[in-house]
NUDOTI-264537 format. One line per field, with one value per residue: residue in one letter; residue number from 1; x, y, z of N, C-alpha, C, CB in turn. Coordinates in Angstrom, 3 decimals, always signed. Each point is the difference from the previous one (the first is absolute). Glycine has a CB too. Example, Ala and Ser with C-alpha at 12.3 -4.5 7.8 and 13.67 -1.06 7.14 Angstrom:
residu <- A  S
num <- 1  2
nX <- +13.190  +1.542
nY <- -5.690  +2.223
nZ <- +7.800  -1.966
caX <- -0.890  +0.820
caY <- +1.190  +1.190
caZ <- +0.000  +0.060
cX <- +0.900  -0.770
cY <- +1.200  +1.090
cZ <- +0.000  +0.730
cbX <- -1.892  +1.184
cbY <- -1.173  -0.628
cbZ <- +1.246  -2.145
REM end
This chain:
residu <- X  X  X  X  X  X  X  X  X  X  X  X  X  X  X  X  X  X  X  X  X  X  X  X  X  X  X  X  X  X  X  X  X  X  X  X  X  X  X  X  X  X  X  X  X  X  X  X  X  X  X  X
num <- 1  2  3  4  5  6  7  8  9  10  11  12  13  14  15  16  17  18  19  20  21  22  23  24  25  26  27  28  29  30  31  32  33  34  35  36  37  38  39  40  41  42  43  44  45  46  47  48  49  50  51  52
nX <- +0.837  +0.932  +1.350  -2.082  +3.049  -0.037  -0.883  -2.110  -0.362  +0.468  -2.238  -1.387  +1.354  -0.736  -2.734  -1.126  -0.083  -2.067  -1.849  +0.390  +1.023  -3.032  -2.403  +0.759  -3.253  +1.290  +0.315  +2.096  +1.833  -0.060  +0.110  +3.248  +1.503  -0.708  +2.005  +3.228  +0.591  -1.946  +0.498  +3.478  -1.153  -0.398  +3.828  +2.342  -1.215  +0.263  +3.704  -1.486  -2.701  -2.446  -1.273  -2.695
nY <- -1.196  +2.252  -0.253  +1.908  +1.697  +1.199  -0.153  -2.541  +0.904  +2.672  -0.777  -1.638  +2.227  +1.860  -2.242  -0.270  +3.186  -0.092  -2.354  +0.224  +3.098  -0.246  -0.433  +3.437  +1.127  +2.011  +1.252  -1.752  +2.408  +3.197  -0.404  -0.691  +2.523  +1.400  -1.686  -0.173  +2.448  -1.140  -3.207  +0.905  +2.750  -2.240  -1.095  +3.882  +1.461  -2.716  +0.290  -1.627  +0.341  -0.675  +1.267  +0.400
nZ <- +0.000  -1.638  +3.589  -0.307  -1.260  +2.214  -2.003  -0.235  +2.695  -0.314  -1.375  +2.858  +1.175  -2.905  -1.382  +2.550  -0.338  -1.200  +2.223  +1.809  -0.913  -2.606  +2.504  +1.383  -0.537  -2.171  +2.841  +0.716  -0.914  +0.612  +3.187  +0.093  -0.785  +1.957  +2.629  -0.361  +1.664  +3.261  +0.689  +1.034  +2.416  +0.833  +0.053  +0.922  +2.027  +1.282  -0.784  -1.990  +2.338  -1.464  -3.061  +1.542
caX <- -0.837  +1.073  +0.071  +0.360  +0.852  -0.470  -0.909  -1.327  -0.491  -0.312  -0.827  -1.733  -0.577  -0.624  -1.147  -1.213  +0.332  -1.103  -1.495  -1.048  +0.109  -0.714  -1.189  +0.059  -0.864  +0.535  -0.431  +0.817  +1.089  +0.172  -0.372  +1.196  +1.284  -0.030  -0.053  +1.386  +1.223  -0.099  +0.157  +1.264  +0.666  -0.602  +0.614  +0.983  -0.112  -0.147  +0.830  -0.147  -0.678  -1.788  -0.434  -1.656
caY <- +1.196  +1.607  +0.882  +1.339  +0.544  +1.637  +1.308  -0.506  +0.241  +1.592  +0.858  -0.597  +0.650  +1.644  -0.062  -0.490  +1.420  +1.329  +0.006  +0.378  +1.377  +0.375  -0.478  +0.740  +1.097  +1.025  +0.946  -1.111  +0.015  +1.580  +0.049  -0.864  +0.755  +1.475  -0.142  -0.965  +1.293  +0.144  -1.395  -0.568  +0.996  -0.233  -1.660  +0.405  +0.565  -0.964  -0.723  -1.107  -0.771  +0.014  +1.119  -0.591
caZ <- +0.000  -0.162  +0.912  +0.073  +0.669  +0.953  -0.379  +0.035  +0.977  +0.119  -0.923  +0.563  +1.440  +0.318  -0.261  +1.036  +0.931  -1.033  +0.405  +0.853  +0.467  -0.531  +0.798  +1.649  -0.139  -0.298  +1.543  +1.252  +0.002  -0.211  +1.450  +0.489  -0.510  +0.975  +0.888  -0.072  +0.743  +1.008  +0.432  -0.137  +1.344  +1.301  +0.438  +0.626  +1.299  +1.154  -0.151  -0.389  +0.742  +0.089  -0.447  -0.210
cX <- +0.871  -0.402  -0.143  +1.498  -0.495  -0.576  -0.822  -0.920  +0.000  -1.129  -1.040  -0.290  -0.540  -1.466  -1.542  -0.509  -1.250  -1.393  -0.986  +0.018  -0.978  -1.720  -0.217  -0.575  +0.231  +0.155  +0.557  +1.401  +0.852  -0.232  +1.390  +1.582  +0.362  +0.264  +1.579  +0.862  -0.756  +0.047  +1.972  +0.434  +0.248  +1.461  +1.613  +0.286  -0.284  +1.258  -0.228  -0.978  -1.717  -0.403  -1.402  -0.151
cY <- +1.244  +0.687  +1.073  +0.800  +0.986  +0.626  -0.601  +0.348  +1.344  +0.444  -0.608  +0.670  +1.382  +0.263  +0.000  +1.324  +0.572  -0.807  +0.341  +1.301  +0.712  -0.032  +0.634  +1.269  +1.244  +1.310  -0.579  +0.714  +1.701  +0.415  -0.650  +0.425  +1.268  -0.044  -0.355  +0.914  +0.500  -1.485  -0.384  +1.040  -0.494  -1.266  +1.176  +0.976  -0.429  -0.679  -1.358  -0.607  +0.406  +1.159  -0.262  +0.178
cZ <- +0.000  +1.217  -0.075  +0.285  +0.764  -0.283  -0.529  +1.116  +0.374  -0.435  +0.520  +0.844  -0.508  -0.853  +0.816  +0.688  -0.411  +0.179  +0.562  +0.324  -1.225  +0.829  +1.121  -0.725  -0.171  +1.238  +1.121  -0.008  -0.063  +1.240  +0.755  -0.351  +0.882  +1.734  +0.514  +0.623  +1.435  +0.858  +0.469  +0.928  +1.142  +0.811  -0.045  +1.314  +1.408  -0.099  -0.657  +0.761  -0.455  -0.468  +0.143  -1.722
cbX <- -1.817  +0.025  +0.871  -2.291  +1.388  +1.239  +1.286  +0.999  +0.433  +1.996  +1.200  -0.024  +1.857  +2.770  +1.754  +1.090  +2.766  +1.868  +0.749  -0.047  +2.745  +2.074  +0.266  +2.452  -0.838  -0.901  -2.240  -1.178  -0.691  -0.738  -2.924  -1.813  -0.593  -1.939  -2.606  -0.228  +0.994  -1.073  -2.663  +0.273  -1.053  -3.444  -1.879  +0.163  -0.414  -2.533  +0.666  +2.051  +2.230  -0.331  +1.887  -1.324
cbY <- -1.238  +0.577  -1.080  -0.475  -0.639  +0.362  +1.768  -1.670  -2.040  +0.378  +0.614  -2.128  -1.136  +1.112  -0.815  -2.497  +0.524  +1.046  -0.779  -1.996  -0.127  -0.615  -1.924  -1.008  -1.189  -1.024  +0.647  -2.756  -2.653  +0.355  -0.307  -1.842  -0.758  +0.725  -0.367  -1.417  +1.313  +2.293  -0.655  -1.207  +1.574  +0.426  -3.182  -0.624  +1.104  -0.339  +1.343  +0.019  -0.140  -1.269  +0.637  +1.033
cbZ <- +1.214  -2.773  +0.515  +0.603  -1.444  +0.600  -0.345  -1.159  +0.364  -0.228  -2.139  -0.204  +1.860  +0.185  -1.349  +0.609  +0.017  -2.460  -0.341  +0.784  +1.322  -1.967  -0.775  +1.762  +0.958  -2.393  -0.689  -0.523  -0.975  -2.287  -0.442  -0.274  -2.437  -1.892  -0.428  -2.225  -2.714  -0.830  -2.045  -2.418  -0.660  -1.154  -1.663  -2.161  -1.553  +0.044  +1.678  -0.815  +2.055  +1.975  -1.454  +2.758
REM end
């Protein structure tokens, strides 16, 4: 039988990716973006510890 190579498998996984990121709720994720630089504030201004 034929083994897939790496980059075969690569090209499935990122294929699989886009799938499903095509399928996230446009606003979810724009909401989730916008939020990210204050979020990553929050975890350095704690050092790294606990955040709500």
């Amino acid at each position: 039988t034929h083994q897939p190579t790496g980059s075969q498998h690569q090209a499935a996984l990122i294929n699989s990716i886009m799938k499903q990121a095509r399928k996230l709720d446009r606003a979810l994720v724009a909401k989730a973006c916008s939020s990210f630089r204050s979020r990553i504030q929050h975890v350095i201004d704690a050092e790294g510890g606990w955040i709500k």
